[in-house]
C-alpha positions as a Markdown table, in Angstrom:
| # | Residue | x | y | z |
|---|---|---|---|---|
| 1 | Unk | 0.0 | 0.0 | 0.0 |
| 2 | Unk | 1.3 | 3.6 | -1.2 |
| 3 | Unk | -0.2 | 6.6 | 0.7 |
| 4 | Unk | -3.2 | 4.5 | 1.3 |
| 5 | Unk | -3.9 | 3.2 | -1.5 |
| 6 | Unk | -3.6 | -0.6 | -1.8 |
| 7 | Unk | -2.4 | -1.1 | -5.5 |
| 8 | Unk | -2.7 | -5.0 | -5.6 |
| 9 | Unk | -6.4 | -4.3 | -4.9 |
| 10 | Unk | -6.3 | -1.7 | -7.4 |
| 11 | Unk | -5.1 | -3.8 | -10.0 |
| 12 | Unk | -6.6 | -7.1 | -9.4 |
| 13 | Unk | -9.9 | -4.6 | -9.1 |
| 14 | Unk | -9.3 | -3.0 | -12.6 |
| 15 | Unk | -8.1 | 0.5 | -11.0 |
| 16 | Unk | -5.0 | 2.8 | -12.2 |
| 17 | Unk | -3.2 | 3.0 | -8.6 |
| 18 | Unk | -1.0 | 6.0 | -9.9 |
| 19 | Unk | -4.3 | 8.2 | -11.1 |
| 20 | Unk | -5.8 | 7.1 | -7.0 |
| 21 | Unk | -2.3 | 8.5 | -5.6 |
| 22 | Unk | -2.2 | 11.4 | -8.0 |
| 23 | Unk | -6.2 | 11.9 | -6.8 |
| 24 | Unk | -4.9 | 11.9 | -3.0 |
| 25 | Unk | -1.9 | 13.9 | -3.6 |
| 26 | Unk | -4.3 | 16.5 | -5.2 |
| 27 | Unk | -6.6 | 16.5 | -2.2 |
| 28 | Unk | -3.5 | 16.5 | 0.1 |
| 29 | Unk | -2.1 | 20.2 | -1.3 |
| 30 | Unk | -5.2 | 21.7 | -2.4 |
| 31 | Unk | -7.4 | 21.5 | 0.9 |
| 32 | Unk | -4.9 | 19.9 | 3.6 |
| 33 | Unk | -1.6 | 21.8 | 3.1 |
| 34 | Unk | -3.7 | 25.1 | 2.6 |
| 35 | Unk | -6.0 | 24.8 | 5.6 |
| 36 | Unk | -9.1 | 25.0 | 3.4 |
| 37 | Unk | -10.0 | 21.5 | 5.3 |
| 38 | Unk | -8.8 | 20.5 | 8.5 |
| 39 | Unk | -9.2 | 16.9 | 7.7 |
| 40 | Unk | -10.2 | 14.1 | 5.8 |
| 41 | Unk | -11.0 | 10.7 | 5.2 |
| 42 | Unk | -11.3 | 8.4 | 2.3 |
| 43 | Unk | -12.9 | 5.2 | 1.7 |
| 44 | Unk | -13.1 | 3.8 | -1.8 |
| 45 | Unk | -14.0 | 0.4 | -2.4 |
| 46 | Unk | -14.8 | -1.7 | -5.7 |
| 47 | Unk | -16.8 | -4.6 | -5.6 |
| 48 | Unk | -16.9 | -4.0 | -1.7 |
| 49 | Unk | -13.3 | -4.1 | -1.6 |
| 50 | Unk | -11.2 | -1.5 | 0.3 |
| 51 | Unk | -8.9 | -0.1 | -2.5 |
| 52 | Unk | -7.6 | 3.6 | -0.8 |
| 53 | Unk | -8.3 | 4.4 | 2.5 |
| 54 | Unk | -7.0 | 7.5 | 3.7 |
| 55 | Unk | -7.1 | 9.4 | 6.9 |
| 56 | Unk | -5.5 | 13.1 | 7.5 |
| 57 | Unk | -5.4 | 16.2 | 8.8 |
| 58 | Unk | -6.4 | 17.2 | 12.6 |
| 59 | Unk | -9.4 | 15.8 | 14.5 |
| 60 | Unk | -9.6 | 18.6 | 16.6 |
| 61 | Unk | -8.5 | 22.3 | 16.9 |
| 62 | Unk | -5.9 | 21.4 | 19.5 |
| 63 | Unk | -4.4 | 19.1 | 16.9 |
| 64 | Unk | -5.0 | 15.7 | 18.1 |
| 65 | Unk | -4.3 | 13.6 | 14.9 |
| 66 | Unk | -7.5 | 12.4 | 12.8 |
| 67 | Unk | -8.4 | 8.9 | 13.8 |
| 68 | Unk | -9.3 | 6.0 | 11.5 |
| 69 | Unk | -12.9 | 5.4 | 14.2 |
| 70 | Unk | -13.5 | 9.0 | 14.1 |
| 71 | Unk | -17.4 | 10.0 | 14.3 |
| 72 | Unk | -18.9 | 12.6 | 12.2 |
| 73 | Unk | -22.1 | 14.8 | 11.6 |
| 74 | Unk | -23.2 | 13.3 | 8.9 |
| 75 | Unk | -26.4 | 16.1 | 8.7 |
| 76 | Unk | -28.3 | 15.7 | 5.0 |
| 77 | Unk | -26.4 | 11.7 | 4.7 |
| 78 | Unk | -28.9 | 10.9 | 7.4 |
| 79 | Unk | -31.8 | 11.4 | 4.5 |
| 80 | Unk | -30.9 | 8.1 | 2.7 |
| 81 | Unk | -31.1 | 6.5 | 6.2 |
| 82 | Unk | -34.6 | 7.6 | 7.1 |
| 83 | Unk | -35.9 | 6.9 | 3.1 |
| 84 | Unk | -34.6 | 3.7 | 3.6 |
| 85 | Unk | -36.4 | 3.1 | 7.0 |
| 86 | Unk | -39.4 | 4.4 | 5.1 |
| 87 | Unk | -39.5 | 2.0 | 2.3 |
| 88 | Unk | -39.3 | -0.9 | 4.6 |
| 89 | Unk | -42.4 | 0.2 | 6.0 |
| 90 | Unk | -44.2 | 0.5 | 2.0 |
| 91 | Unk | -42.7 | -3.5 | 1.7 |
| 92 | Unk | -44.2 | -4.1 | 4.4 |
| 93 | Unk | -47.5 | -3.1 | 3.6 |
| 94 | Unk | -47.9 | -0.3 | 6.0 |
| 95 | Unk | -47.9 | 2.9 | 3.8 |
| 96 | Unk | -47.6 | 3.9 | 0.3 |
| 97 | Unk | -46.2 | 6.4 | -2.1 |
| 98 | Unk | -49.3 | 7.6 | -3.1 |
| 99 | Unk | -50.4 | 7.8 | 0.5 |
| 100 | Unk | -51.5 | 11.4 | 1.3 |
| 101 | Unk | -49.3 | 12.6 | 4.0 |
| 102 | Unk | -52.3 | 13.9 | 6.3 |
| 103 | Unk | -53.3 | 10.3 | 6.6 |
| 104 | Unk | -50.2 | 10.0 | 9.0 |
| 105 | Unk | -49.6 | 13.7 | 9.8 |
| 106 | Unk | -53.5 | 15.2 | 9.9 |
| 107 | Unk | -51.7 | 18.2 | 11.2 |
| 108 | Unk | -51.4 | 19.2 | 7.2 |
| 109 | Unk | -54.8 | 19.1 | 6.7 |
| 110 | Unk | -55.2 | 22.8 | 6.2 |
| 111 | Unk | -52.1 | 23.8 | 4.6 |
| 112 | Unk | -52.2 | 27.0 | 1.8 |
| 113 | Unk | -49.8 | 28.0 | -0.3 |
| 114 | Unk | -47.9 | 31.1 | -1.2 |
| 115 | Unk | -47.0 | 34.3 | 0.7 |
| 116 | Unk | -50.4 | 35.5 | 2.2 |
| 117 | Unk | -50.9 | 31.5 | 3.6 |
| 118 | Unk | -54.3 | 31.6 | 1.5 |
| 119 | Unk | -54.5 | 29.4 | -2.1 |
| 120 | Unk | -54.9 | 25.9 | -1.3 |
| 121 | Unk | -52.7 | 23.2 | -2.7 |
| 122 | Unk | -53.8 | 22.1 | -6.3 |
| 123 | Unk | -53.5 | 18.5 | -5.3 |
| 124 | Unk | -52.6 | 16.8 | -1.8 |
| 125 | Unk | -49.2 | 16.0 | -0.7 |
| 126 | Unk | -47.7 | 12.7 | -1.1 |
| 127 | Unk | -45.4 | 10.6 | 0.6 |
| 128 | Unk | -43.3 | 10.6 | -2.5 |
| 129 | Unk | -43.5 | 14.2 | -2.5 |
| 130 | Unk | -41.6 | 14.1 | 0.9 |
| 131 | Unk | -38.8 | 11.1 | -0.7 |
| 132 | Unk | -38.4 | 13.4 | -3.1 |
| 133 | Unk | -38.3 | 17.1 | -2.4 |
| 134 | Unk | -41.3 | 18.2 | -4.7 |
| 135 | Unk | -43.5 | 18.8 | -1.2 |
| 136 | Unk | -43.5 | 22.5 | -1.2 |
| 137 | Unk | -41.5 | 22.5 | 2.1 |
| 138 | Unk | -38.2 | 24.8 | 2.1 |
| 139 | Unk | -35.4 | 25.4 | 4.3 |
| 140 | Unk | -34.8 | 28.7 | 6.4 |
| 141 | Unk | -31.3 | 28.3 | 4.9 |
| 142 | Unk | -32.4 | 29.1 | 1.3 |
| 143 | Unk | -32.9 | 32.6 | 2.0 |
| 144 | Unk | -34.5 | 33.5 | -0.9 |
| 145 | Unk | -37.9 | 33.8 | 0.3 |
| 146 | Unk | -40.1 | 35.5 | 3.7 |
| 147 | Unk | -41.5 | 31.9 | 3.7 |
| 148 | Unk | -37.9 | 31.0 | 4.6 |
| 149 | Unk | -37.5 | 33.6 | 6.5 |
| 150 | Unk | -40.2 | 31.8 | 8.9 |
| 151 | Unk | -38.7 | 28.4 | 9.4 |
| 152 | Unk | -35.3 | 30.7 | 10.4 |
| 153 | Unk | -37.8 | 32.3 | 13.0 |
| 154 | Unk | -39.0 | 29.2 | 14.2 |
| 155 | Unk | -35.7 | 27.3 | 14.3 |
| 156 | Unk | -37.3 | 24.6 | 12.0 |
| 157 | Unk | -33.8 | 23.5 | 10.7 |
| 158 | Unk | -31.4 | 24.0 | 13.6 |
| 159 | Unk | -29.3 | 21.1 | 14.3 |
| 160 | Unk | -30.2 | 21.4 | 18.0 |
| 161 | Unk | -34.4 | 21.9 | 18.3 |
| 162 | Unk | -35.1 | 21.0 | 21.3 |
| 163 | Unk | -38.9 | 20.4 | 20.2 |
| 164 | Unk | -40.5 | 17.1 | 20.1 |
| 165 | Unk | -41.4 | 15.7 | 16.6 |
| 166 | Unk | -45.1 | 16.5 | 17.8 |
| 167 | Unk | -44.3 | 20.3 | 18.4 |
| 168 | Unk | -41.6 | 20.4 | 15.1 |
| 169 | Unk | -44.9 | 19.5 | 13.0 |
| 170 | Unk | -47.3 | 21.5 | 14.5 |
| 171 | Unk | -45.2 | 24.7 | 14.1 |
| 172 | Unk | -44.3 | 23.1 | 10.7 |
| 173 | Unk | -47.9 | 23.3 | 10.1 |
| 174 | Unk | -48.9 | 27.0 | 10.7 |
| 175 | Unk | -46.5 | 28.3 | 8.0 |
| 176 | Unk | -47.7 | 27.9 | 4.0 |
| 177 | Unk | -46.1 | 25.8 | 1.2 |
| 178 | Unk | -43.7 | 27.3 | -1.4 |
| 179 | Unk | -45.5 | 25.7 | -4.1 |
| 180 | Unk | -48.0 | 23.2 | -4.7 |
| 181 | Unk | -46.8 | 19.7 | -4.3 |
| 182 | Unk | -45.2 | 18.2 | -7.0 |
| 183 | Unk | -44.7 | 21.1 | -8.9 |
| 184 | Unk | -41.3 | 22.1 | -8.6 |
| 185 | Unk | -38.5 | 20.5 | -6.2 |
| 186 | Unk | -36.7 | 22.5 | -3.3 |
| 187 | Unk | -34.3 | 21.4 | -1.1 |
| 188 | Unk | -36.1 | 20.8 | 2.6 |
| 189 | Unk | -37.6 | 20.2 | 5.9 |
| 190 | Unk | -39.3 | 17.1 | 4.0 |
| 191 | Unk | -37.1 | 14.3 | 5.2 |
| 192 | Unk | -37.7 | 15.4 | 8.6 |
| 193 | Unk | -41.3 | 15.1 | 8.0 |
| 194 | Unk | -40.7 | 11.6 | 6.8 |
| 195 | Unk | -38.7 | 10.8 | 9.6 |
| 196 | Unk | -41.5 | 11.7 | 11.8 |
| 197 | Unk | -43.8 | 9.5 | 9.5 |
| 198 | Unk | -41.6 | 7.0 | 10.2 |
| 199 | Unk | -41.9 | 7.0 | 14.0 |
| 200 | Unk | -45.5 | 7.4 | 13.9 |
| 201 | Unk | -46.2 | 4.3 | 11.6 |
| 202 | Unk | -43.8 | 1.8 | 13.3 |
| 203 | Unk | -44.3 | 3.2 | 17.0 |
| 204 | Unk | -41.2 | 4.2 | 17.8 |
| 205 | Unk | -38.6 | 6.9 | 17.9 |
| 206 | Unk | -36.0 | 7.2 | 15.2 |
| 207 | Unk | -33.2 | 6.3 | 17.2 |
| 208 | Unk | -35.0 | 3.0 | 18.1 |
| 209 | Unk | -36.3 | 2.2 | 15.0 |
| 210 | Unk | -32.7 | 2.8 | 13.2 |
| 211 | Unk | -31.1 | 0.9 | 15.4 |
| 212 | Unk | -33.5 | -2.1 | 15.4 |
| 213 | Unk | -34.5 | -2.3 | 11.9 |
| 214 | Unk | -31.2 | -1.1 | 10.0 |
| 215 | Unk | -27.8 | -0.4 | 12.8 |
| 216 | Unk | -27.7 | -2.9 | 14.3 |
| 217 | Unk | -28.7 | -5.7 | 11.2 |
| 218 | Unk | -26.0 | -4.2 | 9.3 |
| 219 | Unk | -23.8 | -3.9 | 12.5 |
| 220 | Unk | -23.4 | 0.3 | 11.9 |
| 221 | Unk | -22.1 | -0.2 | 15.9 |
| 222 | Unk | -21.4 | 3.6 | 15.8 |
| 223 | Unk | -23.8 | 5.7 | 14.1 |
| 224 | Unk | -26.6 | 7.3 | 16.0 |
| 225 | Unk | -28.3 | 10.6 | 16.6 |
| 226 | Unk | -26.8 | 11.2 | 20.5 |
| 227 | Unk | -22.8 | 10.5 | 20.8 |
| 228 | Unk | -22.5 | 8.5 | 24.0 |
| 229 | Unk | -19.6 | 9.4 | 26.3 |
| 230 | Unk | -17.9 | 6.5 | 25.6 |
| 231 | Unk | -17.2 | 7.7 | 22.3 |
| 232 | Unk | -16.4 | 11.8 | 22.9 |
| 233 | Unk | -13.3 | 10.7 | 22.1 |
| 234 | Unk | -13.4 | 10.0 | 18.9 |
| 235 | Unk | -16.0 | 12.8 | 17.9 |
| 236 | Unk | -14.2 | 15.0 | 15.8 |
| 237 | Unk | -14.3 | 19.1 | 16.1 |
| 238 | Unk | -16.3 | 20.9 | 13.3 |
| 239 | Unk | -15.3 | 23.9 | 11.7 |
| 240 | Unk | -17.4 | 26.6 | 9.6 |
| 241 | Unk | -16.1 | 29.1 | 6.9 |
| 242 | Unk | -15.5 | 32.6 | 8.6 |
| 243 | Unk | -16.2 | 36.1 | 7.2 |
| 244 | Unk | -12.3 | 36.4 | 6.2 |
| 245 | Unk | -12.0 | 33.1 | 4.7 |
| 246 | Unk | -10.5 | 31.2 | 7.4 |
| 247 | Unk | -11.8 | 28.6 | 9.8 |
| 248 | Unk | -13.7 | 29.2 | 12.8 |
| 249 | Unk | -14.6 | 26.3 | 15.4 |
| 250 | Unk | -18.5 | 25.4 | 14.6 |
| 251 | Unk | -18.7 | 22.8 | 17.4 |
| 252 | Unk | -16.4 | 21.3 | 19.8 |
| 253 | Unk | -16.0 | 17.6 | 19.8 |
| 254 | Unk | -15.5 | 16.8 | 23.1 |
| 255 | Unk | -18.6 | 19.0 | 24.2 |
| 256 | Unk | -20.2 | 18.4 | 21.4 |
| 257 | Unk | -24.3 | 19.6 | 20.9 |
| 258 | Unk | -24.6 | 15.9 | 19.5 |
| 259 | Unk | -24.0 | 14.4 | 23.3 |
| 260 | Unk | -27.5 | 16.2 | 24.8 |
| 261 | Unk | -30.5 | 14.0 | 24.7 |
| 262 | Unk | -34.1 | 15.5 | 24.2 |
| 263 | Unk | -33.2 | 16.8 | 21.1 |
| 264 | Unk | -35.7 | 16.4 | 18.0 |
| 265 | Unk | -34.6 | 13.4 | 16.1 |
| 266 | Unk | -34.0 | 14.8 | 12.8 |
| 267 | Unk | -34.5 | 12.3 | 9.8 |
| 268 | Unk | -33.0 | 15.0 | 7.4 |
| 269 | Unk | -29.8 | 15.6 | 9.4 |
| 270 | Unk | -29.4 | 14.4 | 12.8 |
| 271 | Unk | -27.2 | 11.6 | 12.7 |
| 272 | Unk | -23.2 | 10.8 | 13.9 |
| 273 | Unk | -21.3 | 7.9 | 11.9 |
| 274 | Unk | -18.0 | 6.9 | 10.6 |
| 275 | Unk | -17.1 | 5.9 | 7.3 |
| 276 | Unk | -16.7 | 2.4 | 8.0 |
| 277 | Unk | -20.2 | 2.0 | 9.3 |
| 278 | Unk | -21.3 | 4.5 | 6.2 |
| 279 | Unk | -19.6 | 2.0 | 3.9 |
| 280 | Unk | -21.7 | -0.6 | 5.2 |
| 281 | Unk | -25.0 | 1.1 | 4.5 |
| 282 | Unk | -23.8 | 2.0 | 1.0 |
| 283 | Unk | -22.4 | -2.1 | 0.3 |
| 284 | Unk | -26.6 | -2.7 | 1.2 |
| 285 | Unk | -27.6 | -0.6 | -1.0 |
| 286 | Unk | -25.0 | -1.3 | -3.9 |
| 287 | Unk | -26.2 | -5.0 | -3.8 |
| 288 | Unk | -29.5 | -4.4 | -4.0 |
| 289 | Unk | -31.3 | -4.1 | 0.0 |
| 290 | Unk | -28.9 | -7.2 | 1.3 |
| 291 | Unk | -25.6 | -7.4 | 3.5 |
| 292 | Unk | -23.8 | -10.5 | 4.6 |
| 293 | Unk | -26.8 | -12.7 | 4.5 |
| 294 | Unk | -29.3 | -9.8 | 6.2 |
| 295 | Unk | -31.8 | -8.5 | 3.3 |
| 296 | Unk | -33.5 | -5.0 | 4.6 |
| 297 | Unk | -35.1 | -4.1 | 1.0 |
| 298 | Unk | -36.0 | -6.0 | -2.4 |
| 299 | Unk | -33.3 | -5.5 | -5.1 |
| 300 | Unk | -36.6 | -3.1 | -7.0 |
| 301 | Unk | -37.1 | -1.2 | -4.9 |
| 302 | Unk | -33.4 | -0.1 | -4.3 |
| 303 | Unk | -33.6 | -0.4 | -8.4 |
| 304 | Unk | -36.9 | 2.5 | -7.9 |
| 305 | Unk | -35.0 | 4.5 | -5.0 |
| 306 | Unk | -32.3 | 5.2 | -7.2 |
| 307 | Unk | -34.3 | 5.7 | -10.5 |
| 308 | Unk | -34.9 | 9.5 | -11.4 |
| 309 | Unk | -38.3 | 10.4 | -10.0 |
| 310 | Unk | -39.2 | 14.0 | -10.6 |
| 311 | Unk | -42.2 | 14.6 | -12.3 |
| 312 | Unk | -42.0 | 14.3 | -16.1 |
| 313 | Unk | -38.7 | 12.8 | -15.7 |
| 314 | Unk | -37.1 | 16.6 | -15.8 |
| 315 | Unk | -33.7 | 17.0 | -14.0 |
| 316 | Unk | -33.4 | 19.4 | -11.5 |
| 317 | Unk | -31.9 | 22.3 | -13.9 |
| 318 | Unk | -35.3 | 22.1 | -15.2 |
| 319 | Unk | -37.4 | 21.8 | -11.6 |
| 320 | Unk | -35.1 | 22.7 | -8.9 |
| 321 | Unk | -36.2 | 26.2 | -7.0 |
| 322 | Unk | -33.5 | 26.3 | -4.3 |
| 323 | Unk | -30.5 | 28.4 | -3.9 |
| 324 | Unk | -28.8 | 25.5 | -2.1 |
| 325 | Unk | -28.8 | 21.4 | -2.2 |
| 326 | Unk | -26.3 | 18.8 | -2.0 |
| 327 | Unk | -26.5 | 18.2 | -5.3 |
| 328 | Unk | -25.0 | 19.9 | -8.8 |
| 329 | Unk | -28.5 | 20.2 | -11.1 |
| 330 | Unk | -27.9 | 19.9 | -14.7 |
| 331 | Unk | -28.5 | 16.3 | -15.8 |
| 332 | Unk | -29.4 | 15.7 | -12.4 |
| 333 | Unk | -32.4 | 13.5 | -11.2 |
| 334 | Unk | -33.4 | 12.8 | -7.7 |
| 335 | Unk | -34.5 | 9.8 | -6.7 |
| 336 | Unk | -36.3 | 8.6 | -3.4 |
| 337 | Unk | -33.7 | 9.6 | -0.7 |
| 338 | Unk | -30.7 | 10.7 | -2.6 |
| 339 | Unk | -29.7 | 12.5 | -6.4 |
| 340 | Unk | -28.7 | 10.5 | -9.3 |
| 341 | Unk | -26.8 | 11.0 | -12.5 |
| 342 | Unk | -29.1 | 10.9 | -15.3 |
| 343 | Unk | -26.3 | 9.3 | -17.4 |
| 344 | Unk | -23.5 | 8.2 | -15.4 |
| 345 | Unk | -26.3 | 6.3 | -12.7 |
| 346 | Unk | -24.3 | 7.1 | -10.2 |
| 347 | Unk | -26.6 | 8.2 | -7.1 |
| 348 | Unk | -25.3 | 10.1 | -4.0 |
| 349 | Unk | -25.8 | 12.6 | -1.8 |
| 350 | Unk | -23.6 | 14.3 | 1.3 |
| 351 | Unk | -24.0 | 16.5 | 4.5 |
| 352 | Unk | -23.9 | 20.4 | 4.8 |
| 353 | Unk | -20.2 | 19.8 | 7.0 |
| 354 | Unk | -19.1 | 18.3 | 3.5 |
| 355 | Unk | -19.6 | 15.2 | 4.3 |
| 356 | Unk | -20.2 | 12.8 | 0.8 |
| 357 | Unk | -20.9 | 9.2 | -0.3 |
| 358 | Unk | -21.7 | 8.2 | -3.7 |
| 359 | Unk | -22.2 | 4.7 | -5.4 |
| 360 | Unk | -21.8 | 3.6 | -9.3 |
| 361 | Unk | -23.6 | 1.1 | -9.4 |
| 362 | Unk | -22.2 | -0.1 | -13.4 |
| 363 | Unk | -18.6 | 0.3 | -12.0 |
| 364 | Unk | -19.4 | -1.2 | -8.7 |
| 365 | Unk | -17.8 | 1.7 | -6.9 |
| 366 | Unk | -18.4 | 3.2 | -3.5 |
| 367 | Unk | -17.1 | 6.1 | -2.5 |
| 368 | Unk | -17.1 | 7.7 | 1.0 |
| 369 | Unk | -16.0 | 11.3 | 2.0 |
| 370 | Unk | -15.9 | 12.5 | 5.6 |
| 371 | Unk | -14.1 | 15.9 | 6.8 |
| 372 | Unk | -16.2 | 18.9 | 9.1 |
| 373 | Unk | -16.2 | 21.8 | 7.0 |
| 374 | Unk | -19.8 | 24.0 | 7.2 |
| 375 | Unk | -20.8 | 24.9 | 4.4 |
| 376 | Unk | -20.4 | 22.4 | 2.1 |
| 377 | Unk | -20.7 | 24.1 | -1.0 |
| 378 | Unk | -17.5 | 26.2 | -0.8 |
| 379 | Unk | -15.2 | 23.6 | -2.6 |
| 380 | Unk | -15.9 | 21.5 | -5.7 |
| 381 | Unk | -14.2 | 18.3 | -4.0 |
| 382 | Unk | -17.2 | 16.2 | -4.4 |
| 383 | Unk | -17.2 | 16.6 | -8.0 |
| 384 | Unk | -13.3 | 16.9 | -8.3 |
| 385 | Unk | -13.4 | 13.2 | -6.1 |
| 386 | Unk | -16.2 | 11.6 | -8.8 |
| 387 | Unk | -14.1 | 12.8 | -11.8 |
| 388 | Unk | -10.5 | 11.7 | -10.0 |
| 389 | Unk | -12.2 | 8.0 | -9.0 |
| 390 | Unk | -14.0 | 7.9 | -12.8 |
| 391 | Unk | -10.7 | 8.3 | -14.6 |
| 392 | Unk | -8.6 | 5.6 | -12.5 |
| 393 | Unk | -11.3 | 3.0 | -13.7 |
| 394 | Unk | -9.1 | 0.9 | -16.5 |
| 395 | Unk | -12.2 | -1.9 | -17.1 |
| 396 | Unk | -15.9 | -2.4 | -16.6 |
């Protein structure tokens, strides 16, 4: 193994080990050597099998070194999680995608659209509307709108709420929709709301139902929404962009917010993990729902949550209304949980601290990104990463 990357696995596995180490070199001055990041690790695997796997940089601000176990806010990679939770629940014949979503949240029963919270919805919202981002929802963070500007009022996408998911969608419920559902996408509270459709249809919180029905199946022994002590540890610091370009502790590891309990669950963004338990959750969903003899979905519908699902089959250049996603737009689809190259196949999505997986599922590759850098659309190293991985690949 060079600099992490293994290159008897790289060419038994049909990869160019010299493009990989020119691909972590790049990384390594670009964003390490010039402080833009102040860490990162790399997990890249074909056919399941670990090819580079890099760790770097400084785990905290006080310059402990970056651990292989170290535990991340994954934010927006907890979406997949609680899409996937979901459509458990639609095989098992509890709820479907064409369920209204006021037969689980009545709360929405009187919602209006538009500025002055009058016109009603031209048709009702879905659950697929929620998978997909085409509910009408928004973010506070968008900032484009005084619908926005309502959700940042309320708080409705702070990391810390310390609402139950009761009170989250009954304050959820008092403010109008962007649009009507389905009629454009935007980038939202919606896998929240899902995450709270979740707990409602299988009785239980989000933290026990992840654990029972997918952590703990697919033995993810270290992601969850509240870091134990235990771990601290391990918890890494996060970092934000400041006003002069430099980088400005967001959160502190050891003290993290992510240790306090009685926090809403969020299902759009409230999970911890590492990239080794992340890796595991993508290898279930690259082979189709099933992991080392433990089958959570049918290979269809993995094969339907990865399938472009926007209305019309438009990408999101054509749809999208938000200022910000996780997610570049042209020739971009989205499918239930996560974005997908209308071309290339490849699905993916990360976390607002930059956090990034992606899967090909025609070259069989999995890719995992983890660093703390908030926000995560101040470098193109997601895009940079897909392009460096796609040109090592020698063979099909």
């Amino acid at each position: 193994m060079t600099d992490g990357v293994d290159r008897a696995a790289c060419q038994a596995a049909g990869m160019d080990a010299n493009r990989l180490e020119a691909l972590v070199g790049f990384l390594d001055r670009t964003y390490l050597a010039t402080g833009k990041l102040p860490h990162m690790q790399l997990l890249l695997s074909r056919d399941e099998r670990p090819l580079v796997a890099v760790t770097r940089g400084a785990a905290r601000a006080t310059g402990e070194p970056l651990r292989d176990d170290a535990l991340f806010r994954i934010a927006s990679m907890t979406k997949p999680v609680t899409s996937v939770a979901f459509m458990m629940l639609v095989e098992s014949g509890r709820v479907a995608l064409d369920t209204p979503v006021t037969d689980v949240i009545p709360e929405f029963a009187d919602l209006r659209v538009g500025q002055a919270n009058r016109a009603r919805p031209k048709r009702a919202m879905l659950m697929i509307d929620l998978l997909r981002h085409t509910s009408g929802l928004t973010y506070g963070l968008q900032r484009q709108t005084p619908i926005d500007a309502r959700y940042r009022k309320l708080g409705l996408d702070e990391f810390q709420q310390k609402r139950t998911s009761d009170q989250f969608v009954a304050d959820l419920s008092t403010l109008p929709l962007e649009f009507s559902p389905g009629e454009r996408w935007n980038y939202s509270v919606s896998s929240d709301v899902l995450g709270v459709v979740v707990e409602r249809l299988s009785g239980m919180d989000l933290e026990t139902m992840f654990r029972t029905r997918i952590f703990d199946p697919l033995a993810m022994v270290d992601t969850t929404f509240v870091l134990p002590d235990d771990k601290a540890d391990r918890m890494t610091d996060a970092w934000r962009l400041d006003e002069a370009g430099g980088l400005a502790i967001a959160d502190i590891g050891a003290r993290s917010g992510w240790r306090r309990t009685g926090r809403f669950l969020s299902g759009g963004g409230g999970l911890v993990s590492s990239a080794a338990d992340y890796h595991r959750f993508a290898r279930m969903l690259l082979r189709g729902g099933e992991l080392d003899g433990v089958r959570l979905l049918a290979a269809e519908t993995v094969e339907q949550m990865r399938s472009n699902q926007l209305p019309g089959g438009g990408d999101l250049s054509t749809m999208s209304s938000a200022m910000f996603s996780e997610a570049d737009y042209q020739d971009v689809g989205f499918g239930l949980g996560f974005a997908m190259g209308m071309e290339s196949q490849e699905y993916y999505w990360g976390g607002v601290f930059s956090t990034y997986f992606w899967i090909d599922p025609l070259a069989r590759l999995i890719g995992i990104f983890m660093t703390q850098h908030l926000p995560s659309s101040t470098y193109p190293v997601r895009a940079e990463l897909r392009v460096g991985v796609a040109g090592a690949v020698l063979r099909r």
